[in-house]
N, C-alpha and C positions, 0 to 999 in steps of 0.2 A: 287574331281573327275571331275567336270566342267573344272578346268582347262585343266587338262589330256587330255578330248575328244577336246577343243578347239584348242589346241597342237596341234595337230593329225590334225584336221582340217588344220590348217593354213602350216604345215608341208607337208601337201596331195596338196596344192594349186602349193606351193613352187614347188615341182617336177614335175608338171602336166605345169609349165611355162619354167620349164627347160627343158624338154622333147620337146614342141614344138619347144623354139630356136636351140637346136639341129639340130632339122627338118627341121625347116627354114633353116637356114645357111647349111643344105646340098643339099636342095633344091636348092641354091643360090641362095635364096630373103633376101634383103638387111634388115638387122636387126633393123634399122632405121624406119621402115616400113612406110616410105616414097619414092615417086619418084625421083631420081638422078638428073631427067632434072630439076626440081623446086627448088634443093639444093642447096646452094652455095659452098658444100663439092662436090660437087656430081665427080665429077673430081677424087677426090683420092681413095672414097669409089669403084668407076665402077675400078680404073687399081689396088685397093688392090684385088678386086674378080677376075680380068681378070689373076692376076699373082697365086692365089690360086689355077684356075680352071687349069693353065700352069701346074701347081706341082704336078696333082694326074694322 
């Protein structure tokens, strides 16, 4: 039975992180949850969002 409710728990955590990236990314904050300007990526992460935000 212990394990069951720990399932559950850990299950409950799981969708409660996927829900927020969701969020995030339609918010369009960089998922990285980092700054672009301080990235070394930061170049392809800002023109993949720039060409997402083109698309909808």
């Amino acid at each position: 039975m212990p394990t069951v409710i720990v399932s559950l728990v850990v299950v409950a955590i799981l969708v409660l992180a996927i829900v927020q990236l969701r969020r995030d990314k339609k918010a369009g904050k960089p998922l990285c949850g980092g700054q672009c300007s301080n990235c070394p990526n930061g170049a392809l992460c800002a023109s993949q969002r720039k060409a997402e935000n083109e698309s909808l």
